[in-house]
C-alpha positions in Angstrom: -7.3 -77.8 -2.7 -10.8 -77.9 -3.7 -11.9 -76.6 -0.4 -9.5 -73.8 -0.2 -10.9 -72.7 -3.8 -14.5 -73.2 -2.5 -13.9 -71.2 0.8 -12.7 -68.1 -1.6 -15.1 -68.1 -4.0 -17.5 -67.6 -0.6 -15.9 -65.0 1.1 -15.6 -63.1 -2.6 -19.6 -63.4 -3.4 -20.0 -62.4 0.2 -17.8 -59.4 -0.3 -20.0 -58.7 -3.7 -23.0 -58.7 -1.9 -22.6 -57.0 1.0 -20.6 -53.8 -0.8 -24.0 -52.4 -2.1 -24.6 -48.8 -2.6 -27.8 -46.9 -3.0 -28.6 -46.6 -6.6 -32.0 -46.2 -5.8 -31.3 -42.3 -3.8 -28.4 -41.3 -6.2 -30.8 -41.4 -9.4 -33.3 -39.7 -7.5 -30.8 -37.2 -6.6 -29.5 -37.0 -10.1 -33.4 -36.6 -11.4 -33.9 -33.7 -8.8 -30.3 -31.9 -10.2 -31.3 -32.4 -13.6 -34.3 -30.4 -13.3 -32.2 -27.8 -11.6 -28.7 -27.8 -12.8 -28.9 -29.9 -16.0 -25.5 -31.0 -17.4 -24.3 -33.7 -19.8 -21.1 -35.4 -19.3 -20.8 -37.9 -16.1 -17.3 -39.0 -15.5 -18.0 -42.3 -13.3 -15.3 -43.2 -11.0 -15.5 -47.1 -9.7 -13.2 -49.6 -7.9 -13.0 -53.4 -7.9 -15.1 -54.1 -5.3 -18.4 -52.6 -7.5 -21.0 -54.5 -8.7 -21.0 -54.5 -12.1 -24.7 -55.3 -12.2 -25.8 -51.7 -10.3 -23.3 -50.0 -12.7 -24.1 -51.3 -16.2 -27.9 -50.2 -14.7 -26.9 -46.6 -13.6 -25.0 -46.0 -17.1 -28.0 -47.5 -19.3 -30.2 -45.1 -17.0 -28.0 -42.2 -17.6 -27.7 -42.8 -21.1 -32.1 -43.5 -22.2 -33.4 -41.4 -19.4 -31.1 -38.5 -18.3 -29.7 -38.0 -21.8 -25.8 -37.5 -20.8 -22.7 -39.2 -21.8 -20.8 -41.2 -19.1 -17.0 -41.8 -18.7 -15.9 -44.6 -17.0 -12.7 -44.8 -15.2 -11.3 -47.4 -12.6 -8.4 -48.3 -10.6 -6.4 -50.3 -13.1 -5.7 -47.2 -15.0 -2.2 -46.2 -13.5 -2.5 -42.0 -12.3 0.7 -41.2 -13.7 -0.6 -41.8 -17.3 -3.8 -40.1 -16.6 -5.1 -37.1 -18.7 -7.0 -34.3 -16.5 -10.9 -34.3 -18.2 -10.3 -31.2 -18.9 -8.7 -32.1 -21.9 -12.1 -33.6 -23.6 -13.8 -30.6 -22.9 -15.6 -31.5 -19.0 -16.1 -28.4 -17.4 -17.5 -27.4 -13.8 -20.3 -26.6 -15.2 -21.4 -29.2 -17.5 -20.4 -32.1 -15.5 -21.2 -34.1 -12.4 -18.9 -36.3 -11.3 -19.7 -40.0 -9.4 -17.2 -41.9 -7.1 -17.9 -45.4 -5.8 -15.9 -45.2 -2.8 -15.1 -48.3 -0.8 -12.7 -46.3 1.8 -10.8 -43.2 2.5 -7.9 -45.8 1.7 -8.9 -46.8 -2.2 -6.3 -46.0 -4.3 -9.2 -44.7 -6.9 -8.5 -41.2 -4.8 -5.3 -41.3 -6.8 -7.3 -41.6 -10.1 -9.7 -39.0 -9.0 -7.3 -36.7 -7.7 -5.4 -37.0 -11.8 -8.2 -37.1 -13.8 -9.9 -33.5 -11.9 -6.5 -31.5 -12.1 -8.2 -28.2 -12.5 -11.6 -29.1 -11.9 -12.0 -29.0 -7.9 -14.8 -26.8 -8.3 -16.7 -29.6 -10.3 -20.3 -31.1 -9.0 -18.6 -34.1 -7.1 -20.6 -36.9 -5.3 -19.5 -39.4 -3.4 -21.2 -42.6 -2.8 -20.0 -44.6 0.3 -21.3 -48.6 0.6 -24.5 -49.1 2.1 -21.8 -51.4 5.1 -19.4 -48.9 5.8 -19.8 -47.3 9.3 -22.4 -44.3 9.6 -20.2 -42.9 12.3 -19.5 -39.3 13.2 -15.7 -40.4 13.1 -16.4 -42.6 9.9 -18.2 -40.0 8.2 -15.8 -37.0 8.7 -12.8 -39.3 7.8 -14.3 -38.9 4.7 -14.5 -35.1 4.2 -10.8 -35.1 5.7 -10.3 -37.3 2.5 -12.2 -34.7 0.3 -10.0 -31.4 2.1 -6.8 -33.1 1.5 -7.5 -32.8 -2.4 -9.0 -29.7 -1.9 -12.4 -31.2 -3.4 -15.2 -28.0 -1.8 -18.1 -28.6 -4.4 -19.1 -32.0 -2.9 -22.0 -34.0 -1.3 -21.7 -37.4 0.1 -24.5 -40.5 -0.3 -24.6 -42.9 2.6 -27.5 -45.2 3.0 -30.6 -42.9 2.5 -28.7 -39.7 4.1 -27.1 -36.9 2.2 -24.2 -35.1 3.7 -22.1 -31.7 2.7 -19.1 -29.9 4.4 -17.5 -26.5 4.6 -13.7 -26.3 5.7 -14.1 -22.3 6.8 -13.2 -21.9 10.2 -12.6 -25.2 10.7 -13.6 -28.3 8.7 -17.2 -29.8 9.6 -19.7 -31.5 8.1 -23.8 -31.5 7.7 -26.5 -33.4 6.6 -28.8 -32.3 4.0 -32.7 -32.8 2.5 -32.8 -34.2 -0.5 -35.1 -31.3 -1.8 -32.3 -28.5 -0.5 -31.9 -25.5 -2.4 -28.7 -25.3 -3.4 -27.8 -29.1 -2.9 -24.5 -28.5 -3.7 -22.6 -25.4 -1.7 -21.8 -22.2 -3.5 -18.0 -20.7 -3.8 -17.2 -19.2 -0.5 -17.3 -15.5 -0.4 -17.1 -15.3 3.5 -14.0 -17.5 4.7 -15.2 -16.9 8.6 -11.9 -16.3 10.2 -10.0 -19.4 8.3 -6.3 -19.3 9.5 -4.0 -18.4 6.6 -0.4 -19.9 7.9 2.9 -18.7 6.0 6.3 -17.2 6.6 7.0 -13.5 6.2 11.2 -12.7 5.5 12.8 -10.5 3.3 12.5 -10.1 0.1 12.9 -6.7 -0.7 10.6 -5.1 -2.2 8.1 -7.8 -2.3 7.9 -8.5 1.3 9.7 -6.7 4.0 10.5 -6.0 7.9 10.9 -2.5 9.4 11.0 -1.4 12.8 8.1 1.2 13.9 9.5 4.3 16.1 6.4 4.9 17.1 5.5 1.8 18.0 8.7 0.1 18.7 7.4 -2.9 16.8 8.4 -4.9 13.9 5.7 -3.7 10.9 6.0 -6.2 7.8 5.4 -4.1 4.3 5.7 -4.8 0.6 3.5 -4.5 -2.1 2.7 -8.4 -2.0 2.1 -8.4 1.2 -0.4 -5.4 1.4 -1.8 -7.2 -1.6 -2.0 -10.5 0.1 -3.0 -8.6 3.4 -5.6 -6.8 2.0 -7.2 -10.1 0.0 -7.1 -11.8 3.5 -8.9 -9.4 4.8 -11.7 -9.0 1.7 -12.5 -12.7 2.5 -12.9 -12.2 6.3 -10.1 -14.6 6.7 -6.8 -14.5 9.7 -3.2 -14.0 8.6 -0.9 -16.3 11.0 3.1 -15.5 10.0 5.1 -18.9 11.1 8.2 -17.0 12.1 6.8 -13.6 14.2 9.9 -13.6 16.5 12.6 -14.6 14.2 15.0 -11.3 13.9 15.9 -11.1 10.7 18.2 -8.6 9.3 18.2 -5.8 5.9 20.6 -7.7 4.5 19.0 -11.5 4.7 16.3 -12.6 1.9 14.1 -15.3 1.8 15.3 -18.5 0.4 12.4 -19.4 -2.3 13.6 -22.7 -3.1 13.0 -23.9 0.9 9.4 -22.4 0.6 8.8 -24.0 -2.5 9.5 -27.0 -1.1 7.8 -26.5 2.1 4.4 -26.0 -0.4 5.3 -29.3 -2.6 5.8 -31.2 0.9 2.5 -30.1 2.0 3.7 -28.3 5.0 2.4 -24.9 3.4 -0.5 -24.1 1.4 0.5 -20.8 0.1 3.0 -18.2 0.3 3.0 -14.5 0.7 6.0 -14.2 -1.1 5.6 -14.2 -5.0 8.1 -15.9 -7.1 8.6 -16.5 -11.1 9.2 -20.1 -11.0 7.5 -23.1 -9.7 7.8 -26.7 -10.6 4.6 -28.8 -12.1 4.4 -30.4 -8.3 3.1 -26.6 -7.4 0.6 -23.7 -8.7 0.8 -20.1 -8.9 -1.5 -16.9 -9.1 -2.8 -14.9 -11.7 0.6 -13.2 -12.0 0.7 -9.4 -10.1 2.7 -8.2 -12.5 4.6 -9.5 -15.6 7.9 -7.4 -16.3 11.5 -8.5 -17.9 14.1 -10.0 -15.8 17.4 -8.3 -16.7 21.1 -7.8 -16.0 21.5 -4.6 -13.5 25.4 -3.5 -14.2 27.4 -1.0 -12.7 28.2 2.1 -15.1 31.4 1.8 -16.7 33.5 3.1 -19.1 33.3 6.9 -19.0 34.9 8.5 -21.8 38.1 11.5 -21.4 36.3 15.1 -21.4 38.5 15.8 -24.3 36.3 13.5 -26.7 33.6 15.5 -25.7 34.2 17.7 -28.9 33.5 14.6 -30.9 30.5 13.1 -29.2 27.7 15.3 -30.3 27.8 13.9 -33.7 27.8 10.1 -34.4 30.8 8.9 -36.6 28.7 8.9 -39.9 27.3 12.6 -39.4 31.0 13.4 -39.6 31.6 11.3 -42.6 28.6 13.1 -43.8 30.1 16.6 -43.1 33.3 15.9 -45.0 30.9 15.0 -47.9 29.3 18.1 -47.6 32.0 20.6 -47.5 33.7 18.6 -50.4 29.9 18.8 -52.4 29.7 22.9 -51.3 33.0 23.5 -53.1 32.2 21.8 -56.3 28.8 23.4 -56.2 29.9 26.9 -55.4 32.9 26.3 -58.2 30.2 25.5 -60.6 27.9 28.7 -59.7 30.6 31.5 -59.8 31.4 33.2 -62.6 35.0 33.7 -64.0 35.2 36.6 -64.3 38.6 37.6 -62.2 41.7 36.2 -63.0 42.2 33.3 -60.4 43.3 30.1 -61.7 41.8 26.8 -61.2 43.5 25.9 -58.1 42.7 29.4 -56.9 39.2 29.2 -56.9 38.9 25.6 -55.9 41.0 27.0 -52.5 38.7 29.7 -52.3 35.2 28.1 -52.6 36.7 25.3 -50.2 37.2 27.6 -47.2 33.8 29.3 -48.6 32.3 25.8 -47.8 33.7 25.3 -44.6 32.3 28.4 -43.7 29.2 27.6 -44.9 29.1 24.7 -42.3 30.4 26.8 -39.3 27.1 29.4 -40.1 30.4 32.5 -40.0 30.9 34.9 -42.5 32.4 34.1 -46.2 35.6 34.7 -47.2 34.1 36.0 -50.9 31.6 38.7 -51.9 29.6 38.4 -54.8 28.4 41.7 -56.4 25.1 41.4 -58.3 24.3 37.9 -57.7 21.7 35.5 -59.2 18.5 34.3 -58.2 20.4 31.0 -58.6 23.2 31.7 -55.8 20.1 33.3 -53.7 18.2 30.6 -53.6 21.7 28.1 -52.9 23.2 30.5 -50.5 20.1 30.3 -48.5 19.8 26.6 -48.0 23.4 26.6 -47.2 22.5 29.6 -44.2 19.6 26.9 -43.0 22.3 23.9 -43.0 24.4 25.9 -41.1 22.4 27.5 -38.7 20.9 23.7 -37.9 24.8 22.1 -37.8 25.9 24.2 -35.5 22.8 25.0 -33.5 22.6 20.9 -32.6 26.4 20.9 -32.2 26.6 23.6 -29.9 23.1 22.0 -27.6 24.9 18.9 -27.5 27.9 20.1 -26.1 26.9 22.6 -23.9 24.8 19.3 -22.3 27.8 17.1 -22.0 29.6 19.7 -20.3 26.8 19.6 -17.5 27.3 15.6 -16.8 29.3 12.9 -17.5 29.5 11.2 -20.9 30.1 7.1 -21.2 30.9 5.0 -23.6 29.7 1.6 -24.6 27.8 -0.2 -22.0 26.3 -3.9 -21.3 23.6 -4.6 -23.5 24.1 -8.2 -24.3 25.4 -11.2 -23.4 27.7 -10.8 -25.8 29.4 -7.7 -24.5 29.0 -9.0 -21.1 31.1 -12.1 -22.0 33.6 -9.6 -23.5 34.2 -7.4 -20.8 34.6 -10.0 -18.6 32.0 -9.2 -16.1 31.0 -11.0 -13.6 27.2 -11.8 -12.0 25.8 -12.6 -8.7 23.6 -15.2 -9.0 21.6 -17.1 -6.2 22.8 -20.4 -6.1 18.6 -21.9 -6.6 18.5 -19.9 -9.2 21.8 -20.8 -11.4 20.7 -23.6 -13.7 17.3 -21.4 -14.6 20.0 -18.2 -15.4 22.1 -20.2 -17.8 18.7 -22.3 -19.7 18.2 -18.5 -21.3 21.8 -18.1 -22.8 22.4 -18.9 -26.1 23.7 -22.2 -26.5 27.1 -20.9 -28.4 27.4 -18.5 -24.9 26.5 -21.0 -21.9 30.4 -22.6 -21.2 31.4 -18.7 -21.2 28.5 -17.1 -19.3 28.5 -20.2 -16.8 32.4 -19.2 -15.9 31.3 -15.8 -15.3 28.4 -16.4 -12.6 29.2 -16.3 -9.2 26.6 -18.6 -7.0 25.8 -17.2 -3.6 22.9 -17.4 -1.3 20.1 -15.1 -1.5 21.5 -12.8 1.7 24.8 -12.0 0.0 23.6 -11.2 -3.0 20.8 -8.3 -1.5 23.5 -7.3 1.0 26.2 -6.8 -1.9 23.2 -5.0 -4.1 22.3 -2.7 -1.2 26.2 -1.3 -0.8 26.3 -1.0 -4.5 29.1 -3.2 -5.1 29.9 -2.3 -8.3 32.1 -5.7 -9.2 28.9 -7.4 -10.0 25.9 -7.6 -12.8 22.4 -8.7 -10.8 19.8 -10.4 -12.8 16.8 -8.5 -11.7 13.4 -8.1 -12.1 12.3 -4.5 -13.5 10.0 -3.9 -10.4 12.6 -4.7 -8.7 14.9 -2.2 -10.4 12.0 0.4 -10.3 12.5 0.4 -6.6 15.9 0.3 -6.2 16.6 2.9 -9.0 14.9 5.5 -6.5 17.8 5.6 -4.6 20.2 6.9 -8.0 17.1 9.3 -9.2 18.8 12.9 -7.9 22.1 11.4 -8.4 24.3 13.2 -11.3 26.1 9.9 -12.3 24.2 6.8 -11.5 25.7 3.6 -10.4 23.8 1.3 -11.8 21.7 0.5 -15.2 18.9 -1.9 -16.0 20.8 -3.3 -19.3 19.1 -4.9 -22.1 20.4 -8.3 -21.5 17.1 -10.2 -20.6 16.8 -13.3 -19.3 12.9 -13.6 -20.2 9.8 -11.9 -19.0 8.7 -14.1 -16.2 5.5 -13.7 -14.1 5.5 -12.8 -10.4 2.8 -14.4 -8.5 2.2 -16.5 -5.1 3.2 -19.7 -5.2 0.8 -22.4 -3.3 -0.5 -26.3 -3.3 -1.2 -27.5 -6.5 -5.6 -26.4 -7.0 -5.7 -24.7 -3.6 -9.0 -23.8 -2.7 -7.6 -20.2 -2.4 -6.4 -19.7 -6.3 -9.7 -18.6 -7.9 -10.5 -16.2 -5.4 -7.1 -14.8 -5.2 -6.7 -14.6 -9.5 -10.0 -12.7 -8.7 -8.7 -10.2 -6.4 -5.5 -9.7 -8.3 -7.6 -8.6 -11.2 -9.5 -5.9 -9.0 -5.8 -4.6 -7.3 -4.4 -4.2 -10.9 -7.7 -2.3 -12.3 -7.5 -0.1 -9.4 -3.5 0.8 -9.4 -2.7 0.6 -6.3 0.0 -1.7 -6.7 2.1 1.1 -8.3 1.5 3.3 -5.3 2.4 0.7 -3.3 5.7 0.7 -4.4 6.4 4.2 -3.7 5.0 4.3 -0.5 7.3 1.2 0.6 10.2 2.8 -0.8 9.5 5.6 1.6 8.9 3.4 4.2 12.3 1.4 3.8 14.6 4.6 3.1 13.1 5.4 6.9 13.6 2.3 8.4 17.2 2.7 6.7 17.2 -0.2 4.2 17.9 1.9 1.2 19.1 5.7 1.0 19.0 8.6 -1.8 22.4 8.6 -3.7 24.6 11.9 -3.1 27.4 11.8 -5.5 27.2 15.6 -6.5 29.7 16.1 -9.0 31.4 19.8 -8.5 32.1 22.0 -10.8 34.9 21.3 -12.7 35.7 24.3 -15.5 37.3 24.1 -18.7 41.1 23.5 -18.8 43.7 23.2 -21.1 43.2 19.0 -21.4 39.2 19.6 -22.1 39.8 21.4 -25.3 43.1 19.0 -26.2 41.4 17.8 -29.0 40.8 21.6 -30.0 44.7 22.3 -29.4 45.2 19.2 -32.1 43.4 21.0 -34.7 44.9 24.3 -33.8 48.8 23.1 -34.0 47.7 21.1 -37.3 46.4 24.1 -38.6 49.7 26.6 -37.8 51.7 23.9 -39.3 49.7 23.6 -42.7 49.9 27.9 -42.5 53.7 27.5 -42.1 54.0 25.1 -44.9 52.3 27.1 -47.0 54.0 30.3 -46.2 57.1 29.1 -46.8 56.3 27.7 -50.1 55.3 30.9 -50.5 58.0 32.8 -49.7 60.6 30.8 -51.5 58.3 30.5 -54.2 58.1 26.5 -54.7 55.2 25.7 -56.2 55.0 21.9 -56.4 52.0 21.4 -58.4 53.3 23.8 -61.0 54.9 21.9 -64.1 57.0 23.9 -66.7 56.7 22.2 -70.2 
């Protein structure tokens, strides 16, 4: 037993000794840096097989000579319960990072990979055991290391050389002079061809496929896909699309939950197609635009032509006419002198029909000789409230006659819940409709969503299939509302039932060596407005290639019958009956609201 203990203890002080690393070239590396880059916080990253001797040295030098703070971190610290440094303020500019690295295999990559979330851009150098293999195979391993965590701000210590890298075309790496300028390599403004590898479906009005006449060639357009076109091309970088001879049809759409996936899995760095979700396990871009996601729903409820007499004024101007009319006549009863020989209930008949006609703007059924500056002055503001009544009475009607009048529309999800209408949903996106219902609505808005895929719920959109709400984005209303914008009765309406204002941009790895460039470019589309032109031109572009169409429901002219003015007829026949009663009270002289004593 003794032996066996003895024999360990060996191999493990052998281990310890022969897993040096050259201290000796990293301060003097430092010391150079510091005169041209200075910074103050060094996060030090160090495994188990590090001498603790060389690191309490490098700290304690750090710390009296250098003047910076040092963090130490080490692979006992599970990654999962990791903080990113960003959160205690280290930045790529005031920090430079050191990793100990034993092998491309140390699970300290895991720690490093957690605690620079963020932070790729960071000074990062690597310092590989003086033993380790100073191979060309050996060497690049590690840089293959470094590109899988997307880690481009980097130099690598081995022995007494110094090493960089640059993954544009192709990944290969370099050695360096100590006395460099810049040691550490500046963000890439020229990418040098680098292949850019995603898939390019439908997704309509994002990304889409058309056929070219002239060229009888597929021709992909979109305003993310100019926009990602157009930023491949400003970085001297090649476009590769995965699926160039898949036929895909108007109708289909991208599934965005398989791409998603594809990016989380690895298998896909970025895609062109923009999206307003991704999980924590992805990124996304500085979004291209940021616009409400809404219920589109089919126009309903169009009200009888009839009503159309009532629909210039809202409910409480009427209530506010009768008011009126009943004021005028006590005002005007007040005003006139009594000087005839009228009665009471004469006068009080008389000045009522004088108000009424006061409202209409027609003539009055009274003359007044030698009136007052007193009925001047009230007579006049009665001709204004007139003229303005019936002036805005008369332009709203005369309008409703020219289109067609509705009634109460969608507008919340309370109205949509009591009319019963139903949505399509994609079936990815089901759960993330229902987590913006209010809680009191979700069991009844659930039993109104139908899940489909992504295809049938474009293909129902693009026939207008009016049995279904679509929970759209407003861009992408904005383009499909060009279709209804010379039609006289739309079929659709973005409705003010909002599911959140979510941002659209490309989803891709999480801190992809692409994001800060892209944000960048995204900033300079939006400034210049051509993503709004865009959008236009595509719609032009897909009406051609005949995946959307101008709306021609023309309504024709319809004149006005005996059923338009029913409601006119009502007050007519009430009218002759009240003239009959009276007449005949009348004639036969009963006069019920006379009382003999």
């Amino acid at each position: 037993m003794c032996k066996v203990l003895t024999i360990l203890v060996l191999v493990l002080l052998l281990t310890l000794t022969s897993d040096a690393y050259n201290v000796t070239l990293l301060k003097s590396l430092l010391s150079l840096i510091a005169n041209r880059e200075p910074w103050i916080n060094t996060p030090i990253f160090v495994g188990h097989h590090t001498q603790s001797g060389n690191l309490n040295d490098l700290i304690i030098w750090l710390h009296q000579t250098m003047g910076v703070t040092s963090l130490t971190m080490n692979s006992f610290l599970q990654a999962e319960h990791l903080r990113p440094l960003g959160n205690f303020k280290v930045t790529r500019n005031n920090a430079i990072v050191l990793f100990f690295c034993y092998d491309r295999q140390d699970v300290l990559w895991l720690t490093l990979d957690r605690n620079l979330r963020q932070l790729r851009r960071i000074r990062l150098i690597i310092i590989l055991r003086s033993q380790r293999s100073g191979s060309q195979k050996a060497i690049k391993s590690i840089f293959n290391t470094l590109w899988q965590y997307q880690f481009l701000n980097v130099l690598v210590l081995h022995r007494d050389q110094l090493y960089s890298y640059t993954p544009y075309p192709a990944l290969s790496f370099f050695k360096l002079d100590i006395y460099s300028e810049p040691l550490f390599p500046p963000a890439a403004r020229n990418f040098q061809g680098y292949v850019v590898s995603t898939p390019a479906e439908n997704d309509i009005p994002r990304v889409f496929h058309v056929h070219d006449a002239s060229t009888k060639s597929r021709k992909v357009l979109g305003y993310a896909y100019r926009t990602f076109v157009e930023y491949i091309n400003h970085y001297n970088a090649s476009l590769r699309l995965t699926n160039p001879d898949e036929d895909l049809d108007p109708t289909t759409s991208v599934n965005m939950n398989r791409i998603v996936q594809l990016i989380i899995d690895g298998q896909l760095e970025i895609s062109l197609h923009p999206y307003v979700f991704t999980p924590p396990t992805a990124a996304k871009s500085y979004p291209l635009m940021i616009y409400p996601n809404c219920l589109i729903v089919p126009m309903r409820n169009e009200i009888p032509r009839h009503m159309y007499l009532l629909r210039p004024f809202q409910l409480y101007s009427w209530y506010l006419l009768l008011f009126a009319v009943i004021y005028i006549t006590g005002v005007l009863y007040w005003i006139s002198p009594k000087l005839d020989k009228r009665t009471r209930t004469q006068r009080l008949g008389l000045h009522f029909l004088d108000a009424i006609s006061k409202i209409l703007f027609i003539s009055s059924p009274t003359t007044i000789h030698r009136p007052t500056w007193r009925h001047i002055i009230i007579f006049l503001q009665l001709c204004i409230l007139g003229f303005i009544s019936t002036s805005w009475y008369n332009i709203e009607l005369d309008s409703f006659f020219t289109t067609i009048v509705v009634g109460e529309q969608v507008n919340s999800m309370d109205q949509l819940v009591r009319q019963q209408q139903k949505v399509l949903v994609k079936e990815y996106e089901f759960n993330t409709l229902l987590r913006h219902v209010e809680p009191r609505l979700v069991d009844k808005v659930s039993r109104l969503l139908v899940a489909v895929n992504a295809s049938e719920q474009v293909s129902a959109l693009l026939s207008f299939n009016r049995s279904f709400a679509y929970p759209f984005t407003e861009e992408r209303w904005q383009f499909f509302a060009m279709q209804q914008q010379y039609a006289f009765k739309p079929i659709f309406r973005f409705s003010s039932a909002c599911l959140g204002s979510p941002h659209i941009g490309y989803p891709m790895r999480v801190d992809s060596h692409l994001e800060s460039s892209l944000n960048h470019f995204i900033l300079m589309i939006q400034d210049t407005g051509l993503l709004n032109h865009w959008v236009v031109s595509d719609f032009n572009d897909a009406m051609r290639a005949g995946y959307v169409r101008f709306l021609d429901n023309v309504l024709g002219y319809q004149g006005i019958d005996v059923d338009t003015l029913r409601l006119g007829w009502c007050v007519l026949g009430i009218g002759w009956m009240l003239s009959a009663l009276v007449f005949s009270c009348e004639y036969w002289h009963i006069y019920p609201w006379r009382f003999t004593a």
